[in-house]
mmCIF file as Biopython writes it, N, C-alpha, C and O atoms, coordinates in Angstrom:
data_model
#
loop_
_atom_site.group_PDB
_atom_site.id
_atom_site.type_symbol
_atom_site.label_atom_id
_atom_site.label_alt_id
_atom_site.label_comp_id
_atom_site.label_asym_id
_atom_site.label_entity_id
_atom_site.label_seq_id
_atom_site.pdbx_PDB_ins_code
_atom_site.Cartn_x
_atom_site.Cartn_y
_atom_site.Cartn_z
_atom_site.occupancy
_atom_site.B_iso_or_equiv
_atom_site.auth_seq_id
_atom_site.auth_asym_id
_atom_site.pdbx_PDB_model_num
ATOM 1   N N  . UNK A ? 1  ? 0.846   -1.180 0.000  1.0 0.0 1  A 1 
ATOM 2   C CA . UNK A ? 1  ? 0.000   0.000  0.000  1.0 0.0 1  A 1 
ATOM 3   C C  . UNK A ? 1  ? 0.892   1.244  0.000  1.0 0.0 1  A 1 
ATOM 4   O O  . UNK A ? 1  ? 1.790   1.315  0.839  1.0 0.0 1  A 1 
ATOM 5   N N  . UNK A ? 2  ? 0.689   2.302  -0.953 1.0 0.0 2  A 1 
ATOM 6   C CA . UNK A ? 2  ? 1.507   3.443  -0.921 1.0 0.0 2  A 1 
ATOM 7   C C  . UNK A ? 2  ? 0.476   4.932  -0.473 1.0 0.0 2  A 1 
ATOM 8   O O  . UNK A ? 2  ? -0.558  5.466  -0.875 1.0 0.0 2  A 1 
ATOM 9   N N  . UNK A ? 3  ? 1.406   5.127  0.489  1.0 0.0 3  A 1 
ATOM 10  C CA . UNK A ? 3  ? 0.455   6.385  0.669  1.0 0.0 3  A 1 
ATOM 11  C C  . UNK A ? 3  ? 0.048   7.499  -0.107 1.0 0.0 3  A 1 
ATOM 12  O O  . UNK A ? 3  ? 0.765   7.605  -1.101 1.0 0.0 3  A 1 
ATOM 13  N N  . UNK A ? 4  ? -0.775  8.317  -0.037 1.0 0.0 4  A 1 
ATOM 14  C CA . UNK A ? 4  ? -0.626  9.644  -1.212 1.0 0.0 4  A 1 
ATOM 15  C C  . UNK A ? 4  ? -0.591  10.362 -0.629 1.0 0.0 4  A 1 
ATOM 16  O O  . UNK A ? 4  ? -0.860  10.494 0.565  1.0 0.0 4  A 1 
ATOM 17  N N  . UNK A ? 5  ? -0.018  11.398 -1.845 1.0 0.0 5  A 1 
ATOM 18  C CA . UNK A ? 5  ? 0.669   12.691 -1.227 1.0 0.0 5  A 1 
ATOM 19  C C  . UNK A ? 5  ? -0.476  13.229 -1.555 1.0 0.0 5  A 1 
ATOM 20  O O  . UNK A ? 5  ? -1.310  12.652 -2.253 1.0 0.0 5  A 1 
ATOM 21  N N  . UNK A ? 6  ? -0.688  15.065 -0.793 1.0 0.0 6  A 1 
ATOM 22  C CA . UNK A ? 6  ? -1.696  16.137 -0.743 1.0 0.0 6  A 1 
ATOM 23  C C  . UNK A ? 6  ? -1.175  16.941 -0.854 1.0 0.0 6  A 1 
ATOM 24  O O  . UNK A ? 6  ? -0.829  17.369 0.247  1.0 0.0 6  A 1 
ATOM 25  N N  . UNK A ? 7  ? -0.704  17.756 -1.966 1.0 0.0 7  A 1 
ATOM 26  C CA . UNK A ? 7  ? -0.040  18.573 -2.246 1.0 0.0 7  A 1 
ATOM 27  C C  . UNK A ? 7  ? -0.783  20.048 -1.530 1.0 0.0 7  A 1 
ATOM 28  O O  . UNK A ? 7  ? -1.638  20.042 -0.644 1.0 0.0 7  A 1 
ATOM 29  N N  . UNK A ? 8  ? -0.303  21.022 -2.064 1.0 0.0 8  A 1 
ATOM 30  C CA . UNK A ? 8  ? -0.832  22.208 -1.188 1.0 0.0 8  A 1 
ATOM 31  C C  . UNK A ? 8  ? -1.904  22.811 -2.005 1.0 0.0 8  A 1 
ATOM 32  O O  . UNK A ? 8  ? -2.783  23.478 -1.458 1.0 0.0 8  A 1 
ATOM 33  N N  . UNK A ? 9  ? -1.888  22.629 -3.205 1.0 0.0 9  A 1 
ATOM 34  C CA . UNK A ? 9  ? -2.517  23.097 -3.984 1.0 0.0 9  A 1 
ATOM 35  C C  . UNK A ? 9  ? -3.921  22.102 -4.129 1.0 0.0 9  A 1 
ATOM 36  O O  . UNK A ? 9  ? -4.979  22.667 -4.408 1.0 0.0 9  A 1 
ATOM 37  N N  . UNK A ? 10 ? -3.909  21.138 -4.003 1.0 0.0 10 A 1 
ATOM 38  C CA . UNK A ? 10 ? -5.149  20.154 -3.868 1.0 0.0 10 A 1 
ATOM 39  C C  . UNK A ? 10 ? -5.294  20.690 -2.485 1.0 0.0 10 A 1 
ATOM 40  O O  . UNK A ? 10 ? -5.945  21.716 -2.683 1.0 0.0 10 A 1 
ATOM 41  N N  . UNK A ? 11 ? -5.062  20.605 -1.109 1.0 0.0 11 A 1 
ATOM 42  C CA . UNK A ? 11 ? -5.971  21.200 -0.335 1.0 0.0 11 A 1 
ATOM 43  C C  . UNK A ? 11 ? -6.536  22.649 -0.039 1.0 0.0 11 A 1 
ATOM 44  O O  . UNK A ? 11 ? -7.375  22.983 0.797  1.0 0.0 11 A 1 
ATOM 45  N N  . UNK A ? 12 ? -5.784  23.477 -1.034 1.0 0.0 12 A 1 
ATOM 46  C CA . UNK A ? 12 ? -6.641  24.738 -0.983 1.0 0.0 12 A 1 
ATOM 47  C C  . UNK A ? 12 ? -7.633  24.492 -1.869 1.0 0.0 12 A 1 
ATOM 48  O O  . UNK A ? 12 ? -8.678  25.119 -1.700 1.0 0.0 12 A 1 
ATOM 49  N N  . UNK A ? 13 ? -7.542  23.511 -3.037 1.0 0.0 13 A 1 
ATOM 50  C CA . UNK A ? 13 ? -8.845  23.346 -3.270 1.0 0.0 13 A 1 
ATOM 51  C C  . UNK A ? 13 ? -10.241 22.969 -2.976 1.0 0.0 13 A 1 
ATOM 52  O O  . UNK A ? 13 ? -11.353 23.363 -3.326 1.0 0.0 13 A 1 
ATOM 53  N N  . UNK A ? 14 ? -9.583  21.719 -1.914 1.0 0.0 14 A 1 
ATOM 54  C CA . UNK A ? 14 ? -10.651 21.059 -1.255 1.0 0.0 14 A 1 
ATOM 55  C C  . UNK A ? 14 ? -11.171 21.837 -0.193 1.0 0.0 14 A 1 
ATOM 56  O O  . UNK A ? 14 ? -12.158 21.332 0.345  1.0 0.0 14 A 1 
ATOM 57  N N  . UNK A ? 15 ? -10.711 23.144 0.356  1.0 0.0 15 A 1 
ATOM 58  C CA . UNK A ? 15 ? -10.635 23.892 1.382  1.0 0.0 15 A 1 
ATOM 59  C C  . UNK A ? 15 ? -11.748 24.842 0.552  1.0 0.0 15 A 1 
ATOM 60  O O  . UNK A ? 15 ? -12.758 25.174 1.173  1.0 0.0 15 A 1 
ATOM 61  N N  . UNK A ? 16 ? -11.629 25.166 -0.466 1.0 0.0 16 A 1 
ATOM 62  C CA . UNK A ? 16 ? -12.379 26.215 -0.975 1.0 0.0 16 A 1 
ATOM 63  C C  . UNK A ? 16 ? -13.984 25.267 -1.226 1.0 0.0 16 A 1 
ATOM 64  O O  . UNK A ? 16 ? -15.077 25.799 -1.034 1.0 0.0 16 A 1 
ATOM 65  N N  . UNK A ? 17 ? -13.833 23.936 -1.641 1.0 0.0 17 A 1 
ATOM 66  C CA . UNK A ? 17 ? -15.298 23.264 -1.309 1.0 0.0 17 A 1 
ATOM 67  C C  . UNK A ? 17 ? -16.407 23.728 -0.547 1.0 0.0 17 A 1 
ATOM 68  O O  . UNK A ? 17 ? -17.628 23.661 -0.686 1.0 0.0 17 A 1 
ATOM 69  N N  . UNK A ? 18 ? -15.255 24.462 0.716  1.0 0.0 18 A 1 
ATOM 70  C CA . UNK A ? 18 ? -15.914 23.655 1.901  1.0 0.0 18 A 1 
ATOM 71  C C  . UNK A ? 18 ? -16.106 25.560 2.004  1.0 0.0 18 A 1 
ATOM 72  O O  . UNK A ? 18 ? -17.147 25.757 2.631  1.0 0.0 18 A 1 
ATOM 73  N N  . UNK A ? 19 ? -15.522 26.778 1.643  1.0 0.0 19 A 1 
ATOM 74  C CA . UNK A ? 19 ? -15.651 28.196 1.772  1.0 0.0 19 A 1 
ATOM 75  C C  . UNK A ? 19 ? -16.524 28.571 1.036  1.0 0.0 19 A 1 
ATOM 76  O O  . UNK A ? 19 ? -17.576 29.041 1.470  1.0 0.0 19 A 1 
ATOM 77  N N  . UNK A ? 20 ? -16.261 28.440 -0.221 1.0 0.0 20 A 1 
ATOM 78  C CA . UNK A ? 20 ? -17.010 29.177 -1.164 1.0 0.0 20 A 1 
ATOM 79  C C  . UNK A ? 20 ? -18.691 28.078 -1.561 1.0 0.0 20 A 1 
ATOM 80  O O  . UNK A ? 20 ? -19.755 28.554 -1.955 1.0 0.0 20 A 1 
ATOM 81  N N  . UNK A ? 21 ? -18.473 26.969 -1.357 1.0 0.0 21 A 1 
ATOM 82  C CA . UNK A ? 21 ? -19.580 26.186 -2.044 1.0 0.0 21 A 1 
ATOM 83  C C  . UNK A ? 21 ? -20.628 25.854 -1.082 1.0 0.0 21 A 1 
ATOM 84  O O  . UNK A ? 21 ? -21.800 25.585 -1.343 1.0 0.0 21 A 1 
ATOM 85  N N  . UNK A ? 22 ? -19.850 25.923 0.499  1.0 0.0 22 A 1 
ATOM 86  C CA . UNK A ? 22 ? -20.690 25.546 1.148  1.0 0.0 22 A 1 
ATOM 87  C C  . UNK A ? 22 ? -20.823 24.373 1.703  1.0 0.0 22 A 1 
ATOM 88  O O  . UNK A ? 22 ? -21.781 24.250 2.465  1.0 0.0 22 A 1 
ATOM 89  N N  . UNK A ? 23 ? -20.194 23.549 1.554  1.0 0.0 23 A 1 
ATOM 90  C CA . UNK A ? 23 ? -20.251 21.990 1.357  1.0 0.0 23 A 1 
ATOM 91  C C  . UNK A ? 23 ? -18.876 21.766 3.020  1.0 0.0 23 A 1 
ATOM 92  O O  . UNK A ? 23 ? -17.820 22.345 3.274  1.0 0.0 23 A 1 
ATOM 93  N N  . UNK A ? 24 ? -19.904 20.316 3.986  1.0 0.0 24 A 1 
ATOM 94  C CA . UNK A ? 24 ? -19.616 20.389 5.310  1.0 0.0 24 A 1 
ATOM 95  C C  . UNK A ? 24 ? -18.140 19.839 4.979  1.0 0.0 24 A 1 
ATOM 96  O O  . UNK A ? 24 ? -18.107 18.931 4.148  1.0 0.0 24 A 1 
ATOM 97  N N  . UNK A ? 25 ? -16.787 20.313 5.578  1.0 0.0 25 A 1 
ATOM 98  C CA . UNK A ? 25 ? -15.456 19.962 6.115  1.0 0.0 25 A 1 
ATOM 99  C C  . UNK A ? 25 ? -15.764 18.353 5.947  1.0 0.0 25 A 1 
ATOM 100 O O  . UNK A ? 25 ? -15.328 17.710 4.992  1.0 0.0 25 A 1 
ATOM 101 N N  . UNK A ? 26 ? -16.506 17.828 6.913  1.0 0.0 26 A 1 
ATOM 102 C CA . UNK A ? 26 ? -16.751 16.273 6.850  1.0 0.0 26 A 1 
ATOM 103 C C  . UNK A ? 26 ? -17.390 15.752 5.806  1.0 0.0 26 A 1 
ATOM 104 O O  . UNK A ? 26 ? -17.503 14.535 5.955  1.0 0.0 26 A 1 
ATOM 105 N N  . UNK A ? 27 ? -17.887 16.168 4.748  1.0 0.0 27 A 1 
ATOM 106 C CA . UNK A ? 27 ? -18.370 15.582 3.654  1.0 0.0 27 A 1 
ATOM 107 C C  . UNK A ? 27 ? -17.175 15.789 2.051  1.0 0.0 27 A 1 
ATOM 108 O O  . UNK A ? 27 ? -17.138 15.128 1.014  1.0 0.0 27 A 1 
ATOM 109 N N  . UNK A ? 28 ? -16.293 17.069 2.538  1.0 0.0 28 A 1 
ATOM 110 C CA . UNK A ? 28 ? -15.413 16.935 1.573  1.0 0.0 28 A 1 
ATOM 111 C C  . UNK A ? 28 ? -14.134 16.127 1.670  1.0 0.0 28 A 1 
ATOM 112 O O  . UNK A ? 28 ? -13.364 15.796 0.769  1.0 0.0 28 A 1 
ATOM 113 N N  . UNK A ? 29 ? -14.088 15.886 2.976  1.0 0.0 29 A 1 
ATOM 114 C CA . UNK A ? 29 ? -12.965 14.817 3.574  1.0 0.0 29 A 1 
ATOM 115 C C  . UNK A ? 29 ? -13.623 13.399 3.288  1.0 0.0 29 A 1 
ATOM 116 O O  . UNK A ? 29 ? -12.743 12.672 2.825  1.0 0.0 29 A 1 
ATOM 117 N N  . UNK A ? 30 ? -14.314 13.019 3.344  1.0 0.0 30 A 1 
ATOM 118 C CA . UNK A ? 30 ? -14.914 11.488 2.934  1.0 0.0 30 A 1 
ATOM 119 C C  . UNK A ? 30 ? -15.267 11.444 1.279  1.0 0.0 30 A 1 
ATOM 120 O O  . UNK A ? 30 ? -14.956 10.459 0.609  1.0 0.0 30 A 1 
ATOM 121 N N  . UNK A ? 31 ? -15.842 12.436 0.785  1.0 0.0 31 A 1 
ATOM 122 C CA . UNK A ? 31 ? -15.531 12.408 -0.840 1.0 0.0 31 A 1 
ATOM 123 C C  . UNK A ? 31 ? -13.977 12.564 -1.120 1.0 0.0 31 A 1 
ATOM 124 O O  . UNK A ? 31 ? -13.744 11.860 -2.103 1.0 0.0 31 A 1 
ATOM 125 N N  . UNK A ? 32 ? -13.001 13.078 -0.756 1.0 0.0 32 A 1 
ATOM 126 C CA . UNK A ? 32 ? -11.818 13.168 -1.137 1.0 0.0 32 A 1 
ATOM 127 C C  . UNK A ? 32 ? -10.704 12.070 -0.923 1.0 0.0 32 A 1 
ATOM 128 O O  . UNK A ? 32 ? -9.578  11.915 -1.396 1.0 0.0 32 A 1 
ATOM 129 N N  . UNK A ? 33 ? -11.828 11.053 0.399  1.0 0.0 33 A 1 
ATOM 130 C CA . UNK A ? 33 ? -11.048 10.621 1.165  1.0 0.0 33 A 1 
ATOM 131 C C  . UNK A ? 33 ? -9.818  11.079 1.883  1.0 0.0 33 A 1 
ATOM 132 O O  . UNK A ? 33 ? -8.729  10.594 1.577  1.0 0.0 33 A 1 
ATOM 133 N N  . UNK A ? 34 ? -9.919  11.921 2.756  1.0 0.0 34 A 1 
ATOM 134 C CA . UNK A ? 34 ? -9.071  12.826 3.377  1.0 0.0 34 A 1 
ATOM 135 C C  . UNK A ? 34 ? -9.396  12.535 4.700  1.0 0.0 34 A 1 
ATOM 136 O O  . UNK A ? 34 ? -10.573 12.343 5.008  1.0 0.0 34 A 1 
ATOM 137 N N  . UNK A ? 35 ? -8.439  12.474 5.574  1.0 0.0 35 A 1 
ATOM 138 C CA . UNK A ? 35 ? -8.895  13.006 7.131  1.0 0.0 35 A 1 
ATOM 139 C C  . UNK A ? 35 ? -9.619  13.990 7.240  1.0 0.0 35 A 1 
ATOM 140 O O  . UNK A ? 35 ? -9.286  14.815 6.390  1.0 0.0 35 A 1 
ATOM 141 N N  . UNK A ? 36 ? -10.717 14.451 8.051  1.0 0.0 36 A 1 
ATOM 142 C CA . UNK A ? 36 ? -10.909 15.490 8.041  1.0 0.0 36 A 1 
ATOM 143 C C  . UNK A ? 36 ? -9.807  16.918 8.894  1.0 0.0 36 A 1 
ATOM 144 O O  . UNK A ? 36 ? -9.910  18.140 8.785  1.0 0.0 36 A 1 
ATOM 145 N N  . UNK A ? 37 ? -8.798  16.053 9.721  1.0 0.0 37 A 1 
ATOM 146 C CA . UNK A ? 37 ? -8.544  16.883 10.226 1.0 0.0 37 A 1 
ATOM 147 C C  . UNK A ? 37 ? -7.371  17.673 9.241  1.0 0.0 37 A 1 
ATOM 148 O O  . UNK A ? 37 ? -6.845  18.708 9.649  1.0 0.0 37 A 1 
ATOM 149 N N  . UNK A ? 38 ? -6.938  16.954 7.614  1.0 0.0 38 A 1 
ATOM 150 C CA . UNK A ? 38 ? -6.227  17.312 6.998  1.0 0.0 38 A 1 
ATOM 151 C C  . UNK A ? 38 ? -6.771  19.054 6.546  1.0 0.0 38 A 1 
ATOM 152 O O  . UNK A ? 38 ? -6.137  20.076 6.282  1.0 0.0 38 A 1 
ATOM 153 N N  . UNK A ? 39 ? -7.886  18.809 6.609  1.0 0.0 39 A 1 
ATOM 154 C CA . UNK A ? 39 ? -8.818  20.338 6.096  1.0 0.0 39 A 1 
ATOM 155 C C  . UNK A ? 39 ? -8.846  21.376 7.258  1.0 0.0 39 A 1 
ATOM 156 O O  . UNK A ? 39 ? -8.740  22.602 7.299  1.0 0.0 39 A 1 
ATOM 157 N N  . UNK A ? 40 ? -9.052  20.277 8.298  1.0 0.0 40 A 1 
ATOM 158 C CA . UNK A ? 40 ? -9.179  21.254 9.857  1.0 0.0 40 A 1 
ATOM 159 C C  . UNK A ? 40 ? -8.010  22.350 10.111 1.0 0.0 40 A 1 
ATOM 160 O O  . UNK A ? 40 ? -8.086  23.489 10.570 1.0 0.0 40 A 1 
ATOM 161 N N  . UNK A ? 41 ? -6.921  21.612 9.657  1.0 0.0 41 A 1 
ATOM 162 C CA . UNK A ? 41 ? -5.773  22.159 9.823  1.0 0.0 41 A 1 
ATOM 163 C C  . UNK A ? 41 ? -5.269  23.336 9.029  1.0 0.0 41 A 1 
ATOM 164 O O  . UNK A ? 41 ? -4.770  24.299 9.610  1.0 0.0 41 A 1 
ATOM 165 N N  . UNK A ? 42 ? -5.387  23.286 7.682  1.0 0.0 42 A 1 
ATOM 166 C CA . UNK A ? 42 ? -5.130  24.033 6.724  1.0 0.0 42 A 1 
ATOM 167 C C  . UNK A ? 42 ? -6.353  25.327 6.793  1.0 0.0 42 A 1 
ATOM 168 O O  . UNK A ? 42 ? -6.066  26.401 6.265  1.0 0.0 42 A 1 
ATOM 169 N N  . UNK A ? 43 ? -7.722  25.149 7.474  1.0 0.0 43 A 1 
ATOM 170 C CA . UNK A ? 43 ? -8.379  26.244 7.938  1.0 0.0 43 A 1 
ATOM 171 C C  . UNK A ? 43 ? -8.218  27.137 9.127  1.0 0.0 43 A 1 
ATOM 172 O O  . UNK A ? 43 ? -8.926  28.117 9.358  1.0 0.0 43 A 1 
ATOM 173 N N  . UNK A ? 44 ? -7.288  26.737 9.812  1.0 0.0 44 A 1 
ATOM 174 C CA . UNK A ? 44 ? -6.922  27.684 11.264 1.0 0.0 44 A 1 
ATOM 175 C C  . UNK A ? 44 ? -6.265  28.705 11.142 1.0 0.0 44 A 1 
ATOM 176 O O  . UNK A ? 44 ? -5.993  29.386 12.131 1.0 0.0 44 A 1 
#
């Protein structure tokens, strides 16, 4: 199993999901398959 990388630029995207679209932190982390706390973090 190889892990994947999340570059910075894929989570400001997935970050903007969740700003501009509206769409819950926990629903773009399970569509992305992401931790959520990968998003949590990059929003503080």
């Amino acid at each position: 199993m190889t892990r994947r990388k999340s570059g910075g630029e894929f989570k400001i995207e997935a970050l903007k999901l969740v700003t501009e679209l509206g769409v819950s932190v926990a629903q773009v982390a399970h569509d992305l398959d992401l931790a959520e706390s990968v998003l949590r973090g990059i929003s503080a």
